[in-house]
Backbone as a ProteinNet text record, in pm:
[ID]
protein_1_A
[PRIMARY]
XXXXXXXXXXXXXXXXXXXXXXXXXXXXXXXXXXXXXXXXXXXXXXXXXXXXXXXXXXXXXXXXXXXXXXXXXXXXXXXXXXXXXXXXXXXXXXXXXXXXXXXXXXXXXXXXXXXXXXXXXXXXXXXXXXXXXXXXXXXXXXXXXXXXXXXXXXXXXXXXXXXXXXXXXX
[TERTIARY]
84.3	0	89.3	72.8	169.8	136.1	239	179.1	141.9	64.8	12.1	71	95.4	126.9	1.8	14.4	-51.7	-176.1	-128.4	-193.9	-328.4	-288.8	-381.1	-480.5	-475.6	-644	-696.2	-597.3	-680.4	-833.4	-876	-1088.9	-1091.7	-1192.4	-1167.4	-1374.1	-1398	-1577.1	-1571.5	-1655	-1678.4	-1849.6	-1877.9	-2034.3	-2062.9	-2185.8	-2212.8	-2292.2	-2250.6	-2297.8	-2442.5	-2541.2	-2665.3	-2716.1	-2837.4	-2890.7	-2949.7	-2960.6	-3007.1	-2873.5	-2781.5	-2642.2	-2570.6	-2651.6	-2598.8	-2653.6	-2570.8	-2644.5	-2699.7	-2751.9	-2774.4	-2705.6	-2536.8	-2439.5	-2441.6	-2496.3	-2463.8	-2336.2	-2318.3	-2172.8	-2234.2	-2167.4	-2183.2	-2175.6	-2273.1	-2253	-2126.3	-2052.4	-1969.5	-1937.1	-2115.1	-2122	-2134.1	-2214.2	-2213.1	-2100.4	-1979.3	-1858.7	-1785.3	-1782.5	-1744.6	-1811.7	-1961.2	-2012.8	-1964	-1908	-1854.4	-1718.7	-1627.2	-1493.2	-1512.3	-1565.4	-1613.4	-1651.5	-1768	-1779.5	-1668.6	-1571.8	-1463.2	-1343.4	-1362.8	-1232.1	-1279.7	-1393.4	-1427.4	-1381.5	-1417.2	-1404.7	-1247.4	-1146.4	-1028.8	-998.3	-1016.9	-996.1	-1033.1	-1217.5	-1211.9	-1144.7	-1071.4	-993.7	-885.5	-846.2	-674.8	-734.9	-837.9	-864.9	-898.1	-985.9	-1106	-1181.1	-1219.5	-1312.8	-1393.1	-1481.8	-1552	-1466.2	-1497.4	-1453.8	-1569.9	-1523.3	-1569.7	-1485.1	-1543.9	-1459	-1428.9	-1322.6	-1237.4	-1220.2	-1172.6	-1182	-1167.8	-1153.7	-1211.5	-1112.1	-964.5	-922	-835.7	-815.1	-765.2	-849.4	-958.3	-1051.4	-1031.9	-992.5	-917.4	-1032.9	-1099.6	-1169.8	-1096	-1049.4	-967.2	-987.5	-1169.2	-1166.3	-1357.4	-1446.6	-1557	-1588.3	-1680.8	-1727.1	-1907.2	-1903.8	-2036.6	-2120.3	-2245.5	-2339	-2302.7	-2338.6	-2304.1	-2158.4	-2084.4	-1966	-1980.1	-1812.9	-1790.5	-1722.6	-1713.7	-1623.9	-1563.1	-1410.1	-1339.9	-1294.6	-1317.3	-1236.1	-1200.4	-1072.4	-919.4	-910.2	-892.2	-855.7	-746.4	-649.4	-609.5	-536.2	-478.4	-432.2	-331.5	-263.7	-120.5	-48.3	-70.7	-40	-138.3	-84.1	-135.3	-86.4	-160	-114.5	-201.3	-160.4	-273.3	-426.4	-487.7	-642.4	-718.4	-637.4	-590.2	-553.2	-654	-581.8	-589.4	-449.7	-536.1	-514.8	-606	-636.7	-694.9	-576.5	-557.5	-699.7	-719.9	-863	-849.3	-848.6	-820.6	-925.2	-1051.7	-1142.5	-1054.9	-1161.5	-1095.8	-1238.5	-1215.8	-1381.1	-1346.3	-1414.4	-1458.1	-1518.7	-1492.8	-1597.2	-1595.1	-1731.8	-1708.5	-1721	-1759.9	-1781.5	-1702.1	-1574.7	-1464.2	-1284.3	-1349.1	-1237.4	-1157.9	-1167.4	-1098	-1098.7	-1003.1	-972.4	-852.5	-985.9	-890.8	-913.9	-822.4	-840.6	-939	-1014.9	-1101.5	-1089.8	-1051.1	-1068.4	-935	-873.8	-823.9	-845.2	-793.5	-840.9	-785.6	-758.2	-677.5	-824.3	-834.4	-955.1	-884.2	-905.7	-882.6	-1024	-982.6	-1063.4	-1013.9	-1100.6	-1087.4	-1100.1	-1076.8	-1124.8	-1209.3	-1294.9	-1394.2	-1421.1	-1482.6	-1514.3	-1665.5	-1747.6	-1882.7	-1918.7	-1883.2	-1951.8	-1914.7	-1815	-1804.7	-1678	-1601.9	-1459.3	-1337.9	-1253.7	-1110.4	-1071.1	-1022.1	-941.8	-809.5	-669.6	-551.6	-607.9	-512.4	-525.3	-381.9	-310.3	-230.7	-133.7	7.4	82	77.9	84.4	90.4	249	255.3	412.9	393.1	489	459.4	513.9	468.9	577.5	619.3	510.6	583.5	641	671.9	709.1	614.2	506.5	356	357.4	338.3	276.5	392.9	555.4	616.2	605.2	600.7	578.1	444.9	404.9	202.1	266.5	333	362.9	447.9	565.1	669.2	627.9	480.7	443.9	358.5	302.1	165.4	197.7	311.7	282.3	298.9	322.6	287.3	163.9	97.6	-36.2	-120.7	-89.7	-119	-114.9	33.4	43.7	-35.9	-101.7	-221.3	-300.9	-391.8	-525.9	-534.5	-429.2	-476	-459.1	-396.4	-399.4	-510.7	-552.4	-696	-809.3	-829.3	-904.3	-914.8	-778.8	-795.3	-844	-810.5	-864.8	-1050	-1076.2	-1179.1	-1233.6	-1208.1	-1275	-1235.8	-1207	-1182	-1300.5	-1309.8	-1458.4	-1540	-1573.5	-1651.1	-1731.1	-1627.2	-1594	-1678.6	-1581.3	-1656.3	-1783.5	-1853.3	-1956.9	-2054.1	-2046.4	-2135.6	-2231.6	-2341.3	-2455.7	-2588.1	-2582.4	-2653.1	-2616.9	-2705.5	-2704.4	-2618	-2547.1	-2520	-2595.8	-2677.5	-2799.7	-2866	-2864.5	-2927.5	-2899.1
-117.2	0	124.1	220.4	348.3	422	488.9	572.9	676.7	787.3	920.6	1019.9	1163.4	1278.6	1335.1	1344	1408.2	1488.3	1603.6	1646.8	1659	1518.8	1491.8	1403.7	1429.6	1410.7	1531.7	1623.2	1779.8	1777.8	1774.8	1824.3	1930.9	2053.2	2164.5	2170.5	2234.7	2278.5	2412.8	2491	2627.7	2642.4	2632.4	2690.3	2813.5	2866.5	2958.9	2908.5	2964	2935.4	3017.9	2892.5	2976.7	2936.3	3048.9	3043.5	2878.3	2802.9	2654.2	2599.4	2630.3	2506.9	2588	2641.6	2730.6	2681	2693.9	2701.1	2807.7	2822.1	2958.6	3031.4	3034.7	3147	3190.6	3139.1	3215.2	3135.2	3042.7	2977.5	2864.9	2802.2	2666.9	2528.2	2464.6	2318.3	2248.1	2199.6	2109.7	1988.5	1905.6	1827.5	1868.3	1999.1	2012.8	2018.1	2073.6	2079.9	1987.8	1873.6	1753.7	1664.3	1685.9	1652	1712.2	1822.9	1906	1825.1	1786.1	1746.5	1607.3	1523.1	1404.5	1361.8	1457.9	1486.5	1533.1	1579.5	1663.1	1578.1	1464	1436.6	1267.3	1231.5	1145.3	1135.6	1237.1	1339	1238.2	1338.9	1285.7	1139.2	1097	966.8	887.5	894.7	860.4	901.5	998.5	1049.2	963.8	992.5	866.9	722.9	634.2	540.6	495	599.7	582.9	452.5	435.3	337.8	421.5	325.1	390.2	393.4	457.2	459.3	413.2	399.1	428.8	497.7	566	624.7	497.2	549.5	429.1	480.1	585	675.9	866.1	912.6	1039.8	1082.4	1158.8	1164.5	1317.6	1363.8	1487.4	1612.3	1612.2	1713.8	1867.7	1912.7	2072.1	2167.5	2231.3	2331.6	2420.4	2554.2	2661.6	2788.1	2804.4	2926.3	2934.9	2987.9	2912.2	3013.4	2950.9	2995	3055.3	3157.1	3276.9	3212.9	3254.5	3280.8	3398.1	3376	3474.4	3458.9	3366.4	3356.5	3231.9	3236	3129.4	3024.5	2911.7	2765.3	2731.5	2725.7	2623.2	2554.7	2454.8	2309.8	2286.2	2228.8	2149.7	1995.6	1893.9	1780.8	1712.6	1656.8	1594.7	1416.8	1360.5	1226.2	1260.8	1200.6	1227.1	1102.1	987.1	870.1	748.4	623.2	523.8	423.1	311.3	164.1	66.9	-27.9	-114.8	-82.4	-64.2	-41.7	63.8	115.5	270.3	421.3	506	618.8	758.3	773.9	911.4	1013.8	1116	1254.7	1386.8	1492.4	1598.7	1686.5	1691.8	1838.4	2000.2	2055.4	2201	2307.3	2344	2440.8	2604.2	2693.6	2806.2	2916.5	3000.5	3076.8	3202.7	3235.9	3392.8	3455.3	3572.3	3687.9	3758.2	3737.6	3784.1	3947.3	4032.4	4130.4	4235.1	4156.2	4235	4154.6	4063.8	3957.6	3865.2	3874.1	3853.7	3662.3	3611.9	3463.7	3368.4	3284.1	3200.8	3063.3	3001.2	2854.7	2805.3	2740.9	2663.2	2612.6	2463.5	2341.4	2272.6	2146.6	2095.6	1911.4	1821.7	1731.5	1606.4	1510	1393.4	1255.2	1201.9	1086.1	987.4	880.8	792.7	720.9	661.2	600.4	459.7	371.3	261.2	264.6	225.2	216.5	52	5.2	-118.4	-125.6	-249.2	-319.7	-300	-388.1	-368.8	-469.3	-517.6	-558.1	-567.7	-444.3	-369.5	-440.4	-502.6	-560.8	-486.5	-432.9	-365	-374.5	-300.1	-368.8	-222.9	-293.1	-193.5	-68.4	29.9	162	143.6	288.7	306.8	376.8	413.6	463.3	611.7	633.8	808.3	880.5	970.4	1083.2	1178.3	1290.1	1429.3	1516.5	1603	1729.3	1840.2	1832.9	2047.1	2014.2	2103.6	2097.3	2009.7	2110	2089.7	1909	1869.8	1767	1648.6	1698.3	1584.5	1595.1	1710.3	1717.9	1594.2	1642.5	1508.2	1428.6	1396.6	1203.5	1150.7	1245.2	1183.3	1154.9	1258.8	1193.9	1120.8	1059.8	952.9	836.5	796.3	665.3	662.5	775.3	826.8	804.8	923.5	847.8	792	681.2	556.7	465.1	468.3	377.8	413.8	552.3	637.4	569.7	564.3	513.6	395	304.8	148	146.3	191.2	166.6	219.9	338.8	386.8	298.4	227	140.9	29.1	-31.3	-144.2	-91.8	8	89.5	72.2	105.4	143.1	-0.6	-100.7	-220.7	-270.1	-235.3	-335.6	-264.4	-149.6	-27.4	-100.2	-137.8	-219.5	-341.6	-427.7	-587.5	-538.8	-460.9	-437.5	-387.9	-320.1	-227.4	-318.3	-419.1	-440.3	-407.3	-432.2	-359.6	-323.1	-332.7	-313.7	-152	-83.2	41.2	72.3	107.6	122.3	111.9	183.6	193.7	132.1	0.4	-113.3	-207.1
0	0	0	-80.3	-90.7	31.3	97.7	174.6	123.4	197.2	159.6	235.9	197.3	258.9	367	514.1	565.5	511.5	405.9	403.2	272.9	246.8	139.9	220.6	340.2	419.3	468	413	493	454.4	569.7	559.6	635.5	575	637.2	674.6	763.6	797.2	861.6	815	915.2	944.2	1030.8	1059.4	1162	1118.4	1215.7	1342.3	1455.5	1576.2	1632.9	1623.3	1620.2	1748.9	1831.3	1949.8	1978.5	1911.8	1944.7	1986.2	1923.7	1917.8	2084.6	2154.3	2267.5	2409.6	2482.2	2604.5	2676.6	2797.3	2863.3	2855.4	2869.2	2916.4	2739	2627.2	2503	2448.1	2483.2	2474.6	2383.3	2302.4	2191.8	2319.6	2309.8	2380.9	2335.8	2444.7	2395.7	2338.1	2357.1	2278.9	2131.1	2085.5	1962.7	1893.7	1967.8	1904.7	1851.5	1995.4	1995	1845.5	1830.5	1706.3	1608.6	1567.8	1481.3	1431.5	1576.7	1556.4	1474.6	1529.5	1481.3	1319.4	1290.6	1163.8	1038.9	1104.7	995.2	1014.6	1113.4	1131	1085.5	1070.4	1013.8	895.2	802.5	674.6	659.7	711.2	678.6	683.8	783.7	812.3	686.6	614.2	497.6	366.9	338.9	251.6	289	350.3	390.8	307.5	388.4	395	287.7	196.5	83.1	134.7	216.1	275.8	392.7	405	562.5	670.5	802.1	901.2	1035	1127.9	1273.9	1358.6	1439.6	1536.2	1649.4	1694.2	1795.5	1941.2	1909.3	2020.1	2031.9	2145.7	2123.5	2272.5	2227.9	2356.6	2329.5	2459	2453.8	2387	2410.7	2362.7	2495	2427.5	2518.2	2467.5	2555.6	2507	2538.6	2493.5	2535.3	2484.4	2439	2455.1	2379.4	2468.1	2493	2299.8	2265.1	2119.4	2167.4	2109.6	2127.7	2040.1	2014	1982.5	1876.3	1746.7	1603.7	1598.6	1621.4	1603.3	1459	1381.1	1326.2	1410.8	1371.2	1398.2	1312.5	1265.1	1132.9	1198.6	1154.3	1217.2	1090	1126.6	1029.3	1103.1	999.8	1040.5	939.5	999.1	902.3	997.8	910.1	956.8	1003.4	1114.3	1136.3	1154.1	1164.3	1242.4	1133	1132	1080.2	1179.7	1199.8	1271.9	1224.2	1112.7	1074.9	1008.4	1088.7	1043.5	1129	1228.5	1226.8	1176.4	1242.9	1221.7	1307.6	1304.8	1443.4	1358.6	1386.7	1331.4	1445.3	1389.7	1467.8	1429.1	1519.6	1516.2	1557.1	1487.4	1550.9	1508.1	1593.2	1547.6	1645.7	1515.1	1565	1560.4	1648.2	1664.2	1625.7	1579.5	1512.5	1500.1	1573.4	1603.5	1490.8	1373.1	1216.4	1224.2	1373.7	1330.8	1383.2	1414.6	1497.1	1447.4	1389.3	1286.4	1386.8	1554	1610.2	1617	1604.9	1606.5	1733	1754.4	1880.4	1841.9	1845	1882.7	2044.7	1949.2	2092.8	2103.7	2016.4	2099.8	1971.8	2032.1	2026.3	2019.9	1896.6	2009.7	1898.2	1943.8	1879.7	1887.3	1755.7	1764.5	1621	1701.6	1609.1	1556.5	1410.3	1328.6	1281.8	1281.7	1202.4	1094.5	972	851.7	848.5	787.2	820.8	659.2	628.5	455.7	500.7	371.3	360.6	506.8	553.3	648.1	793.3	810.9	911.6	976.6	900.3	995.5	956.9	1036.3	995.2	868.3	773.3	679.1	680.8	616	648.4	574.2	625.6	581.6	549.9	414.4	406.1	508.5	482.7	595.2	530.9	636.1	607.3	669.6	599	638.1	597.4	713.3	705.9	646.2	619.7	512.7	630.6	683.6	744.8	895.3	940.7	1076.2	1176	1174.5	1272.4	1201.1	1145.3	1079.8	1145.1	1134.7	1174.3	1344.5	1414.9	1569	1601.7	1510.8	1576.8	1505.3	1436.7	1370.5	1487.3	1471.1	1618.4	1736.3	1749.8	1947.3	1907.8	1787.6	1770.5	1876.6	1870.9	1900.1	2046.7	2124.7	2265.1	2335.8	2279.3	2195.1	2216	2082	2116.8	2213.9	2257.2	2386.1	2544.4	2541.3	2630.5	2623.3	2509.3	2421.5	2469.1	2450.9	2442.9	2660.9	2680.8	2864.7	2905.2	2824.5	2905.5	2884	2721	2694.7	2745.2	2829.3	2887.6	3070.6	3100.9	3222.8	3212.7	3107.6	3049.9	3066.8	2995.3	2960.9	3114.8	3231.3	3317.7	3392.7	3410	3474.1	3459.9	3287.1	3230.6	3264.3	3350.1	3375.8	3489.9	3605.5	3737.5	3765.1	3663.3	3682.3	3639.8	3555.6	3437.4	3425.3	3341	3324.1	3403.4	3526.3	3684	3661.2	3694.4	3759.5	3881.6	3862.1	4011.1	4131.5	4128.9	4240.6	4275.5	4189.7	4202.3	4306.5
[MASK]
++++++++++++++++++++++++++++++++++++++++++++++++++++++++++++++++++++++++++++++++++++++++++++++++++++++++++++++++++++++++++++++++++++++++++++++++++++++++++++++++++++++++++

């Protein structure tokens, strides 16, 4: 499988932030965002892959700078990392106050994707490599990473084991 350049998974989205997608304080829900990241970073993941994806996981989501009401959102995604039938992809939305031009990064956030066949089982993805600076900094700590992801998931799946499906309260 050839590898691909980073940035030939670039997916780019901008929307406007309207009084529904808000909470009381006038601020964007963070799940909506989180849905925002998901969506665009899906995006890439299938451009890398040219197959479907699933999301795998969803980690390091940094909010850092709350998004208004009549503001824009661009979110950038691209691949940075490949492992098998894997892929992690960097998310970076940025908010904009269209009537004062002023621009911040809000949120931040690293999610991996599977790529899956017609009937929903893994199949490989190509390897990917970076061109620019930014691009080789997130390839070099991927597999950092990674090795986070899979300990939290087994953290995760052991919660799992202990809790099982009883309510707590039960």
């Amino acid at each position: 499988m050839e590898a691909k350049a980073c940035s030939k998974s670039l997916a780019l989205k901008t929307t406007h932030v309207l009084p529904p997608d808000t909470n009381a304080y006038g601020t964007l829900f963070g799940g909506k965002l989180m849905a925002h990241l998901d969506d665009i970073a899906g995006i890439a993941a299938v451009k890398h892959a040219k197959n479907p994806v699933v999301t795998a996981s969803t980690d390091s989501v940094d909010f850092l700078a709350p998004v208004k009401v009549g503001h824009y959102i661009s979110i950038e995604a691209f691949v940075t990392w490949t492992h098998n039938t894997s892929m992690e992809v960097f998310a970076k939305a940025i908010t904009e106050d269209i009537s004062t031009g002023e621009r911040k990064v809000c949120t931040t956030a690293f999610m991996t994707f599977v790529a899956i066949d017609q009937k929903g089982r893994p199949i490989p993805v190509p390897p990917v490599y970076p061109e620019t600076e930014h691009e080789k900094m997130l390839h070099e700590g991927a597999p950092l990473r990674a090795n986070r992801r899979e300990e939290r998931r087994q953290n995760s799946q052991q919660l799992a084991k202990t809790f099982g499906t009883k309510y707590v309260m039960e």
